[in-house]
N, C-alpha and C positions, 0 to 999 in steps of 0.2 A: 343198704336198705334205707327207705325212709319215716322218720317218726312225724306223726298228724298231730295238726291240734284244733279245738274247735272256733275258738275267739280270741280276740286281745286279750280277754281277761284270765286266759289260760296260760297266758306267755310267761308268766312269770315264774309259774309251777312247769311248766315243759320247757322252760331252760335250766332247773335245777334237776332236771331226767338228763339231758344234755351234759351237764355239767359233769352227772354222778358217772352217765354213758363213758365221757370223755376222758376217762380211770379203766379204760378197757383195755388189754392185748388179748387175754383171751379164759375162757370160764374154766379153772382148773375141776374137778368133779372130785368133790367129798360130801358125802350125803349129808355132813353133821355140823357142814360149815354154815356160815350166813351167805346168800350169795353176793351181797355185794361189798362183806369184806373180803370174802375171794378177790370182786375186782377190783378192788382198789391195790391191794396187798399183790397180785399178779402185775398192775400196771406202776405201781410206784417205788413198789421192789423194796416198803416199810415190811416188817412182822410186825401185823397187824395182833396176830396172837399173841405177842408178848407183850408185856406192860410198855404203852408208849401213850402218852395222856395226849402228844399232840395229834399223832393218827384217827386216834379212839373217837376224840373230839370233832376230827376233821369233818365228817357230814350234816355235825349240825351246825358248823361253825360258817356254812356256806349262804352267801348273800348277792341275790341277785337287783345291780344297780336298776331297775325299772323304770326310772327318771329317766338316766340319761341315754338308758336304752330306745325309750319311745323318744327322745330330744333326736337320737343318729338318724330312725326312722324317718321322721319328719324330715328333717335338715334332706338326707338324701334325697326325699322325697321331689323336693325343689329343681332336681336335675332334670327338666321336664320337659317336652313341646308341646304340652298341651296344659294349660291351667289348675289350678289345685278343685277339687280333692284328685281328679282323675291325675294317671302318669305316663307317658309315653315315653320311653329311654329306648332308643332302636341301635344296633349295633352298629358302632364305630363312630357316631354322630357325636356333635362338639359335646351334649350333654352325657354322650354316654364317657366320653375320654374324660370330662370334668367327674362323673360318677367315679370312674375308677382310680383316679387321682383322690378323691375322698377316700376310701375303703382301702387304698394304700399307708394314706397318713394315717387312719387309726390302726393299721397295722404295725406300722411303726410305733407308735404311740406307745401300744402293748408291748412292746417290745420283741416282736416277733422279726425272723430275717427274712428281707419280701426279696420276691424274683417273680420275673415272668415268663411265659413262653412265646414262640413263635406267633400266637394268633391270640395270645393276649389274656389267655389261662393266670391269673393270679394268684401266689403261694405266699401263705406267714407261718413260719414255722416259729414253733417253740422247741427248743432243740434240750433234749432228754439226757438224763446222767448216763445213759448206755447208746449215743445216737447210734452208732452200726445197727441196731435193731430196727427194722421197719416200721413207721410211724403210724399212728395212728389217727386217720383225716377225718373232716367233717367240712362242711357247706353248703352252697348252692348256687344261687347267680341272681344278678341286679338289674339285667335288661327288662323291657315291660313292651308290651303290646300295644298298641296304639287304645288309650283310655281304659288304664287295667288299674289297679288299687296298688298301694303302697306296701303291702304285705308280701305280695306273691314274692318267693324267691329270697328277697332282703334278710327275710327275720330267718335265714338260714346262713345267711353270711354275718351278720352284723349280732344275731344272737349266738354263734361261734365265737368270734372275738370276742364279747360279753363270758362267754364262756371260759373262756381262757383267761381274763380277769379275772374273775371268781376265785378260780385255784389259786392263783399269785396271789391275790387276796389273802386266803388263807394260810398260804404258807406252802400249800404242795407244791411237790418235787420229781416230775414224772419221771417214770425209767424210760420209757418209749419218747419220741418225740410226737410233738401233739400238732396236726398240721388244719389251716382252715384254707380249702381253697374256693375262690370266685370264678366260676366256672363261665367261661364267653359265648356269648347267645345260644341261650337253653330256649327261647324262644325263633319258632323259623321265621318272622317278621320282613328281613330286610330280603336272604337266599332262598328262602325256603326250607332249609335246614332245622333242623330242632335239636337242640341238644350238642351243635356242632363241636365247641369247645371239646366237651366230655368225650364223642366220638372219636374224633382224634387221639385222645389220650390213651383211648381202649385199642388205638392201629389199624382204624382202619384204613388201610391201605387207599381204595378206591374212593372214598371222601378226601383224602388227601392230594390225589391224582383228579377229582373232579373240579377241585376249586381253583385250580390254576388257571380253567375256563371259565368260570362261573360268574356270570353279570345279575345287577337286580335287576328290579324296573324302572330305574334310570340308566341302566346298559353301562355301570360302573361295574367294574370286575371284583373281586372278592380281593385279590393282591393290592388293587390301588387303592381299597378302602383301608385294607389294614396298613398300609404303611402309610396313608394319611393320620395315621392313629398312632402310628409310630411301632407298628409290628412286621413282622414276614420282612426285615430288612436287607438281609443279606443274599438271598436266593429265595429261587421259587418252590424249592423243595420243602416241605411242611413235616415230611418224614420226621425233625426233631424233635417233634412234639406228644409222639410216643412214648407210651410211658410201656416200665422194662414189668416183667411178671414178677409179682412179690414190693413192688414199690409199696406198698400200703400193706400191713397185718389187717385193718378193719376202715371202714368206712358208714358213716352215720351222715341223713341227711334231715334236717330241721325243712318244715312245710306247713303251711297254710292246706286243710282237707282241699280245699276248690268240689265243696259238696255241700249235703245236708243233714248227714248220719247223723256225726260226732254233738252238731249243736241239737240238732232234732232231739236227741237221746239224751242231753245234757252232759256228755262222756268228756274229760279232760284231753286225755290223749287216746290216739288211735297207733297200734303198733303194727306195721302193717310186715303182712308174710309175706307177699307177690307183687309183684307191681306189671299189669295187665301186657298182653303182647300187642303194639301197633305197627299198621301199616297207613301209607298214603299214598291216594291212585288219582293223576292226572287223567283228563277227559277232554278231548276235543271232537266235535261234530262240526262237517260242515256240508250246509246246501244252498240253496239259491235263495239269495233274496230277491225282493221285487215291493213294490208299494201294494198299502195293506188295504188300498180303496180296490187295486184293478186287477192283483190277481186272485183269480177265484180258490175256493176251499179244498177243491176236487185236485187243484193242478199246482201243491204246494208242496215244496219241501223243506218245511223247517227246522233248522238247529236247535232254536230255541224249547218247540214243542217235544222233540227226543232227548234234550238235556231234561227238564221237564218230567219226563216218563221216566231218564234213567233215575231220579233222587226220589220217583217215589217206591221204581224198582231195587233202590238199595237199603228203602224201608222195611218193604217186603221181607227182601233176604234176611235179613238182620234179625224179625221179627220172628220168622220161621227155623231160627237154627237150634232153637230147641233149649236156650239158656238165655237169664236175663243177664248172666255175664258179656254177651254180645253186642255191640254195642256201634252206630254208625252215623255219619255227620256228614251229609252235603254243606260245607261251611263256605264254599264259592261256587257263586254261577254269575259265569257275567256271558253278556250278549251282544252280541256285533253286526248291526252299526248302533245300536241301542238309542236307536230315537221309534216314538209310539207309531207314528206311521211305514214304519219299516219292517220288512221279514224278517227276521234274524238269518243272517247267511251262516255265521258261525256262533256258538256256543264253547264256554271251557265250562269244567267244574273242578273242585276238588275234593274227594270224597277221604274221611277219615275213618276206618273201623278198627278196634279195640276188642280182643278177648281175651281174658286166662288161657286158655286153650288154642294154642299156635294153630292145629290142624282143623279148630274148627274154623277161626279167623280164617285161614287161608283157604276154607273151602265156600265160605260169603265171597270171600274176593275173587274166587274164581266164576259163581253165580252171579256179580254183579257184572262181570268182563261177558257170560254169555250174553248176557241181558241186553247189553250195548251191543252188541252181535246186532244181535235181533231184531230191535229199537231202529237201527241204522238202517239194515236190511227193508224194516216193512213202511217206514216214511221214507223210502228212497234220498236218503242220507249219505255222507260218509262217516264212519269213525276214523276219522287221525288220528288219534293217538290214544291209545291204552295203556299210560307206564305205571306202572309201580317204582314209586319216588324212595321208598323204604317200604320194610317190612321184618321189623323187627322182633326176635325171640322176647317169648316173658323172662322174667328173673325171678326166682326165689329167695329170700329172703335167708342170710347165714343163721343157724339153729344159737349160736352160739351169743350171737347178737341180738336177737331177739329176746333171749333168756337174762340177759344184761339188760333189757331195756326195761321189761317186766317187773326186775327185781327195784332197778331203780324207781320205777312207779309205784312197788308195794311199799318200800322206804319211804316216801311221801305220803303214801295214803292217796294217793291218785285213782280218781276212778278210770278202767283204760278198757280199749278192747283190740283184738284181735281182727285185723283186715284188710281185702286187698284193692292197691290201688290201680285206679281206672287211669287217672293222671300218672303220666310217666315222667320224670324229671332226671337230672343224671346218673340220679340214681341205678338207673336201667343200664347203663354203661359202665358204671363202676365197678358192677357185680362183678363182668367179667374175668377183676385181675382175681379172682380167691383158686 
């Protein structure tokens, strides 16, 4: 699951939720208990109930470094191709391998034991007085979009490690082991892929088997980037990089809202139940070009004007499904040969749509696919291609995690609220080891 926040100024109080989180294996149920000496006392394996002045004390003895946590921020921030304040860290590139050479040594640093995987998945583990027990994870990832802000992502990895100081701070002693991992391009930037890293880890098989062929748009393949990075070294099989059912008891994921609620409402933290179901549908049309002087209006078949029709026909849909959980994004249209005196012979798009509700999502995408149909059909067009790239199930949120996150917010005095996300982050992949 992932926990929201609204601003910087929130960071300091939603890593001490994080903190209290990161004391979780799992909600024992005694009506009469507190709940979050339940979790500390389930995850550190103290009796909390019996006189121990250093447990008792532990939650308020807890102190979040805020200095040097915004110094790692910035500092990372630096790993860029594109100038400050914006960030652009795209996977594999010399600034991403220098990124992740950072966020190892402060792994190190905490003394966590780092490894990595095939494709570049990064783990610090703090290793627990019971390690045979399934640990307990948290993170996110550090890649950026081309001109994205410093927060997305970071302050889930870099305030896990903070995280993890805190307790050694204090003195705690977890039973579980407490793991943070940097998950590898949660953003699709370079493949198209979102959330690749994560995907992997969750098996799926057919991402694993896709990327062996898989070029960007410099027709560099996904194998030769990662072993310029220093990954996928031995063979082409990525299979390793599945992770086995049960590897994790729980999973917390630290985020920036990427909204308006949480600040709009002045809300600290947002605990979020659902994290929305996406898919994303490639589009190509193509017809005749010709110059925009000689042929006439009557005798034209444009790509451009049916791409055009279809984004405003995915408005449409989206508009009409009967909930404003629905949600749809023409975020690419490009046009070929793309000069003004030109027809467009061919058009691409790329259409993203979002809902809680799987069957309603898939029943827009199946309305946008007639639509294109039709579009092509009546401007004597062709549709090339109608893929669906992904199309991914929603995730709910573990009850038992959620009620751990609550408690730790009412232990602060956090104002918080109950919500689902629209933004999907690895989160959406994690779920599935429960």
């Amino acid at each position: 699951m992932s926990l929201r926040f609204c601003n910087s100024h929130s960071l300091y109080h939603l890593l001490l939720v994080l903190v209290i989180f990161c004391s979780i294996s799992a909600i024992y149920a005694k009506a009469n208990e507190d709940p979050t000496i339940r979790t500390m006392e389930a995850f550190s394996g103290y009796p909390i109930h019996e006189s121990n002045s250093f447990v008792t004390n532990l939650a308020s003895s807890l102190s979040v470094d805020t200095e040097t946590l915004q110094k790692r921020i910035d500092e990372l921030s630096t790993f860029s191709d594109t100038p400050a304040p914006s960030v652009t860290r795209v996977l594999y590139t010399e600034n991403d391998v220098l990124a992740r050479s950072y966020i190892k040594n402060l792994m190190g640093l905490s003394g966590l034991s780092v490894r990595e995987d095939a494709v570049g998945n990064i783990f610090g583990r703090w290793i627990g007085n019971e390690a045979v027990l399934a640990p307990v994870a948290t993170g996110s990832h550090i890649d950026a979009i081309p001109y994205s802000g410093k927060y997305d992502g970071v302050v889930g990895v870099l305030g896990a490690i903070e995280a993890i100081n805190v307790l050694k701070r204090s003195g705690f002693k977890p039973r579980r082991s407490l793991e943070v991992i940097m998950f590898t391009s949660e953003e699709p930037t370079r493949y198209g892929i979102s959330c690749l890293g994560s995907r992997l880890l969750a098996g799926i098989e057919s991402l694993a088997k896709d990327l062996t062929s898989t070029v960007d748009g410099q027709n560099i393949s996904f194998l030769d980037a990662a072993r310029s990075a220093g990954y996928a070294k031995e063979h082409n099989d990525l299979s390793s990089v599945f992770l086995k059912k049960g590897s994790y008891s729980a999973f917390v994921e630290l985020h920036i809202e990427q909204g308006p609620i949480l600040e709009e409402e002045g809300t600290s933290i947002g605990i979020v139940t659902a994290i929305a179901a996406p898919a994303s549908i490639k589009v190509d049309f193509e017809g005749n070009g010709g110059h925009a002087g000689a042929v006439l209006m009557p005798n034209r078949n444009d790509a451009g004007l049916a791409a055009s029709e279809l984004a405003l026909a995915v408005e449409k849909h989206v508009l009409e499904s009967g909930s404003i959980d629905t949600v749809g994004t023409v975020g690419i249209l490009e046009l070929h040969p793309g000069a003004i005196n030109s027809i467009p012979s061919k058009s691409h798009l790329e259409i993203d749509t979002r809902d809680i509700d799987e069957k309603r999502r898939n029943s827009v995408i199946e309305k946008i696919r007639q639509s294109a149909i039709t579009i092509a059909k009546n401007r004597g067009v062709t549709l090339s291609e109608f893929k669906i790239v992904n199309q991914d199930p929603p995730a709910l949120s573990e009850k038992s995690i959620i009620e751990a996150v609550e408690a730790a917010s009412k232990e602060l005095n956090l104002t918080h609220k109950f919500m689902i996300s629209r933004a999907y982050h690895d989160s959406l992949f994690m779920a599935r080891y429960r």
